[in-house]
Structure formats: structure tokens, C-alpha cells
PAROVEX-441558 format. One record per residue (C-alpha): x negated, y negated, z; residue number from 1. Coordinates in steps of 0.1 Angstrom, whole numbers, plus 5000, padded with zeros to 4 digits. Example, Ala and Ser with C-alpha at 12.3 -4.5 7.8 and 13.67 -1.06 7.14 Angstrom:
! PAROVEX-441558
   east   north     up   pos
   4877    5045   5078     1
   4863    5011   5071     2
***
This chain:
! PAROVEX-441558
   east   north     up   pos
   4953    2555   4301     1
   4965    2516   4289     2
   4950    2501   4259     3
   4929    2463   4265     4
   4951    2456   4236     5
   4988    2451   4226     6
   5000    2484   4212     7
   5032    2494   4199     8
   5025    2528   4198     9
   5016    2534   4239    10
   5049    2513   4244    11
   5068    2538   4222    12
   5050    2565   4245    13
   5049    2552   4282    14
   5066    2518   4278    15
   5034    2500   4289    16
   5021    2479   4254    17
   4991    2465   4273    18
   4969    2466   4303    19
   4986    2443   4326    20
   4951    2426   4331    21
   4952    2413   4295    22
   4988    2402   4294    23
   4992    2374   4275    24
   4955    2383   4259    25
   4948    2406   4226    26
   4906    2409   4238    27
   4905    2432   4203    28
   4918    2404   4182    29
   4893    2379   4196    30
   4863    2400   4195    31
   4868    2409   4161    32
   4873    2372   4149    33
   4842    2363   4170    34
   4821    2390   4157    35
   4829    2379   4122    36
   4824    2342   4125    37
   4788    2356   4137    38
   4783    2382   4108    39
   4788    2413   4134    40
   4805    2441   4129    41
   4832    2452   4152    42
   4843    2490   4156    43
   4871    2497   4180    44
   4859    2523   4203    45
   4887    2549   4215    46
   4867    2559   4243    47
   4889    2577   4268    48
   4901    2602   4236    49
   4916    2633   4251    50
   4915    2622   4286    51
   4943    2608   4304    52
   4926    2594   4335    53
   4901    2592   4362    54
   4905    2600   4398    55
   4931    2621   4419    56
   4960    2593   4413    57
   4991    2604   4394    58
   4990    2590   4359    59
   5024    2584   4339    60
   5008    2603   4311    61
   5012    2635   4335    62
   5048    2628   4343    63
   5062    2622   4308    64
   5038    2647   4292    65
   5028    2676   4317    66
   5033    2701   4284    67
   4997    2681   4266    68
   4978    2688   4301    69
   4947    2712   4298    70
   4941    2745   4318    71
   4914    2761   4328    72
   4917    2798   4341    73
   4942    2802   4363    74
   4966    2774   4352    75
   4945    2749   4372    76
   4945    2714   4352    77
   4915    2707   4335    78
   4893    2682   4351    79
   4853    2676   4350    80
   4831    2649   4364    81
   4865    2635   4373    82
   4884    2629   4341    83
   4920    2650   4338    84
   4919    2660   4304    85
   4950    2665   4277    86
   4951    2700   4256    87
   4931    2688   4227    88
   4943    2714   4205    89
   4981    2706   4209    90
   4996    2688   4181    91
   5009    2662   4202    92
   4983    2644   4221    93
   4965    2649   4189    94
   4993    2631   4170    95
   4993    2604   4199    96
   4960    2593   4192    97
   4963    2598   4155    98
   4990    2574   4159    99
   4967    2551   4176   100
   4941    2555   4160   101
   4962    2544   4126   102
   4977    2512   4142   103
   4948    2498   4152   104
   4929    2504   4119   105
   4959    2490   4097   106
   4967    2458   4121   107
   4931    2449   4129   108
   4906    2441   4103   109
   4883    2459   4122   110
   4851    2475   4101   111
   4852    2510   4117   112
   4867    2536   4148   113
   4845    2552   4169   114
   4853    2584   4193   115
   4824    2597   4214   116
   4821    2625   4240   117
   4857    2626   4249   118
   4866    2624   4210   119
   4871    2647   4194   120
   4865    2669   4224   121
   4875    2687   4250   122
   4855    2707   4283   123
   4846    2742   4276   124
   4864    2756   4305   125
   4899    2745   4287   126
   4921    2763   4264   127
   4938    2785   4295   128
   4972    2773   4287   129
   5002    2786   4277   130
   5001    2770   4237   131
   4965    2780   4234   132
   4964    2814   4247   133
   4990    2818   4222   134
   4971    2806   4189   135
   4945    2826   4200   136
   4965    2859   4201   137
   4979    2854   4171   138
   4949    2847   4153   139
   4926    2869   4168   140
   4949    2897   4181   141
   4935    2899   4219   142
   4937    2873   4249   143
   4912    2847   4254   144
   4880    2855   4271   145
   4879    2855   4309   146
   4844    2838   4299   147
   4850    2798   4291   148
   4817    2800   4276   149
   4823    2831   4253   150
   4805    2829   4220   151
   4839    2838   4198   152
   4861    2822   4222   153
   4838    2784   4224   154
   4833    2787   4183   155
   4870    2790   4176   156
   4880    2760   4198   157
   4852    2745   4182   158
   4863    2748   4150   159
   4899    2735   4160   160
   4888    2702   4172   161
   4868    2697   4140   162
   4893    2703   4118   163
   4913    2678   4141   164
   4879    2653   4135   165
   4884    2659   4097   166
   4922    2653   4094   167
   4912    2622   4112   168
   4884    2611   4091   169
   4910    2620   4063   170
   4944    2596   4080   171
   4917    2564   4083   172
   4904    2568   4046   173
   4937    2574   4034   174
   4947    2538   4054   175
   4914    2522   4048   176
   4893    2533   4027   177
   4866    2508   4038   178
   4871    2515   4075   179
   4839    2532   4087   180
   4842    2567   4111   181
   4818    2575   4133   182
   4815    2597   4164   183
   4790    2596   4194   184
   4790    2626   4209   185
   4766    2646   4234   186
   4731    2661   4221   187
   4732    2696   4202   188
   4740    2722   4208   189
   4749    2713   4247   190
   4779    2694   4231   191
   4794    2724   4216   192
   4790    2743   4247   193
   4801    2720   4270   194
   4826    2702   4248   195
   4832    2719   4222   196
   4815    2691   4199   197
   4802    2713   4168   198
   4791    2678   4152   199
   4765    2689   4131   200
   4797    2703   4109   201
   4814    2672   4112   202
   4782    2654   4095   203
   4778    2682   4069   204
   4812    2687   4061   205
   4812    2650   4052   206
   4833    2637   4078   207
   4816    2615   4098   208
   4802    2580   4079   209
   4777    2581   4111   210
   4766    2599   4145   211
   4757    2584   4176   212
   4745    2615   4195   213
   4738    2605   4230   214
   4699    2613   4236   215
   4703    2592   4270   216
   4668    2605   4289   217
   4650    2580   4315   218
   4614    2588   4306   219
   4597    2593   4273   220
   4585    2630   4274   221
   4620    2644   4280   222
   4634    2619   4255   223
   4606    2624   4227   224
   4617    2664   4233   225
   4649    2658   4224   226
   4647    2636   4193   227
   4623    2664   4178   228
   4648    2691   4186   229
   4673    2664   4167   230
   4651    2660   4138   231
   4649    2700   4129   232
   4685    2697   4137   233
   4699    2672   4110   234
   4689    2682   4075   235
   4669    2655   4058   236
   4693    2643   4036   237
   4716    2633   4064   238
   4689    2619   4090   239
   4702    2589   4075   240
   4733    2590   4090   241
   4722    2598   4124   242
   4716    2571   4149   243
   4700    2579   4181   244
   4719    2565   4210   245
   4696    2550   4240   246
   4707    2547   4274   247
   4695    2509   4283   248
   4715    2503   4318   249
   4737    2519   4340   250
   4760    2495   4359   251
   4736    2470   4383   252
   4712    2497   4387   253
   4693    2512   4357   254
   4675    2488   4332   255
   4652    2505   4305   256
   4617    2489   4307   257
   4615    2468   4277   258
   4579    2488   4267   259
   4596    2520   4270   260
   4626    2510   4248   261
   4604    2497   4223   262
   4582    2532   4224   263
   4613    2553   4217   264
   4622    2529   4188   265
   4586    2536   4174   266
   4590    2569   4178   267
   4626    2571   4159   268
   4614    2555   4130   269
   4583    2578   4129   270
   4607    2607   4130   271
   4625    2594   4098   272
   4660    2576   4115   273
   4669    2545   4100   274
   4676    2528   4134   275
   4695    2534   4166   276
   4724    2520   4191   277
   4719    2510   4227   278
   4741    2517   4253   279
   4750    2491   4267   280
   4753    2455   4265   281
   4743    2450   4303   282
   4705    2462   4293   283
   4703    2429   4275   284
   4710    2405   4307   285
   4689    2404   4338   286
   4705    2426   4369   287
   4727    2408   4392   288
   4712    2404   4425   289
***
């Protein structure tokens, strides 16, 4: 819930400008200038989006914000796989990270923002709160669906977030026009379903410069089924755009075999995608032991 870097805007919010591990340290600043002096681009990832935190400990987000907390039925907050989670359809955690978003983009020279699978997004089994339930009556004229994972019900929260993704898109052109968007969310259509990530729209609709979906499988069969289900998914004319995200390390466990990363490349440039990202940088040192 603290940025690496020095932010205005989370000291207007929570008084805290910084992680107190960086004090005295912008690690955003640096890594851009280092990337440049080496001719690499650097895109600031916003990769916590509409979560607040990890783990059972109270987070000041909670305490000055409880009215942006998420509900699943029953009130309950709305956690999964241990992340609390924000209301991702309220206007102001959205504005929050708008405002964020915006500051970073206009103070850094950096060449593009990335959100992923918590961005824009939010878990399925949200959407039971008060300001939701609400918008939904209105619209629709009936309650939500007891059913997190009712057709209606996950297609209209759907659509909600991406035109939240799309005003986005729209505030970072509108700052910088040469600031590159891009999103890296789950595969299709589990994203929707799970996230409510509809993101072959975003990349349709035009708002999205590129898409990182996350085909992270450990053997080749299950990854090769997956990239052909992604292939029929994108239309031709956007494949271009779409860059397949490989999972080459998890912490001091996982390392991809190098034979196996290079067959999945081969196979992504046989399906017609123009190249893809690895995730991350650890797969390219040796495990510590």
C-alpha cells in the first residue's frame, strides 16, 4: 500500500510519500535514467491496482477509507489468495489511482504504465456492497445476483472496469501523448470470470497500445493449448499487439529450462506474435543456493 517512490499524491491520501525503505532514495528516478543511458525502456508498473494489501494486518488504507473496501455476499470484505481488495467500481479508489497514475507519467519521463491482473480488475465475488448494489438497481431495476458468477451480473461489472481502463487510457494520452498503455492481465476468458478482465474489448476498443496476457504454464502441452486458444482469440489485425507473457522463475524455486523457453518462443512466432515478455528478471540469474 506505499509507493518505492516519492509521491505527493499517497502523502495527500495517507501522509506516507514513500516507503520508509527508500527514504532518502527515488529507485523510479534511477531506473529510468539507467535504462536510458542503456537504450531500455522503462514502464512504471502499478502493480498492486485495486488492492490495498496482503495479509490479515490492518492497513491505513482501511482506516481512512473503509467506504472504497469491497464486499462479497454478506458484507464480508473482499479478499482472495490473500489480497484485501478496494471497490473498483467506486469513483474514489478509482480517482486515487488515476491520480497516481497521472503524477507519475507527468513527473517521470517514463516511456509507458502498466496495470496487470489487479488493474483494471477486481475478483468476481465483489460488487456486494452498499454503492454497488445500488448502481445495479438503478440500472437494471432488480438486486444483484446471489450468483458472483452470474452471466448478466459478471458482464455488467465487466464492462464498468473497462470503461474505467478506457478513461484511463484516455487521462495518460491526454498528459502524454507518447506515454505507452499497456495491461497484463490473466488469460481469456478466465480473466473475465475471475476478474472481471473483459480485455479482448480493451484491445478492440483501441485502448490498450499492448497486452501482456499472463499464459504462465510449466510444461509445453498445456502452454502450446493456451497460445492456440489465444490465437483464435485475438483477431489478426491485433496479434500484433499481443505479447505473450512467460512465467521464467518463481522466487528461488522455479527456473524455466532454457530449451523449453526457447520452444515456446518458436512456437509464438509460428503462431504469428511479434515477441513476448518474461516474468521475471530472477529467470535470468542462477538460483541462490
Amino acid at each position: 500500500g506505499l509507493t518505492m517512490y516519492p509521491s505527493e499524491v499517497m502523502e495527500k491520501y495517507i501522509g506516507v510519500r514513500q516507503d520508509p525503505i527508500y527514504r532518502g532514495f527515488d529507485p523510479l528516478d534511477c531506473m529510468i535514467k539507467e535504462g536510458h543511458k542503456a537504450g531500455i525502456q522503462v514502464h512504471a508498473w502499478f502493480e498492486f491496482g485495486f488492492s490495498y494489501k496482503n495479509g490479515a494486518a490492518e492497513s491505513v488504507w482501511e482506516v481512512k477509507y473503509p467506504h472504497w473496501i469491497g464486499r462479497k455476499p454478506g458484507r464480508r470484505s473482499l479478499e482472495k489468495n490473500g489480497f484485501f481488495w478496494w471497490n473498483a467500481l467506486h469513483p474514489k479508489p478509482q480517482q486515487f489511482l488515476r491520480e497516481l497514475i497521472t503524477e507519475v507519467v507527468t513527473k517521470y519521463p517514463v516511456d509507458g504504465v502498466q496495470g496487470d491482473d489487479r488493474l483494471p480488475a477486481m475478483p468476481s465475488e465483489g460488487g456486494y456492497d452498499a454503492y454497488t448494489a445500488e448502481l445495479f438497481r438503478r440500472e437494471k431495476g432488480k438486486e444483484p445476483p446471489a450468483d458472483h458468477l452470474d452471466p448478466e451480473w459478471v458482464q455488467w461489472r465487466a464492462d464498468k472496469l473497462s470503461s474505467f481502463g478506457k478513461s484511463l487510457y484516455k487521462t495518460v494520452k491526454d498528459a502524454r501523448p507518447d506515454c505507452l498503455v499497456s495491461w497484463s492481465p490473466s488469460i481469456f476468458p478466465w480473466s473475465k470470470e475471475n476478474y472481471l478482465q473483459d480485455w479482448i474489448q480493451w484491445i478492440e476498443g483501441g485502448y490498450a497500445d499492448f497486452v501482456i496476457p499472463q499464459v504462465y504454464r510449466y510444461d509445453y502441452s498445456s502452454y502450446e493449448a493456451e497460445m492456440r486458444k489465444l490465437q483464435a482469440q485475438v483477431r489478426p489485425d491485433l496479434l500484433p499487439r499481443v505479447f505473450p507473457g512467460i512465467l521464467t522463475s518463481l522466487g528461488d524455486g522455479y527456473r524455466i529450462d532454457p530449451a523449453l523457453l526457447e520452444k515456446k518462443v518458436r512456437l509464438n512466432s509460428s503462431l504469428g506474435f511479434k515477441g513476448e515478455c518474461f516474468f521475471y528478471f530472477e529467470g535470468f540469474r542462477p538460483k541462490k543456493t
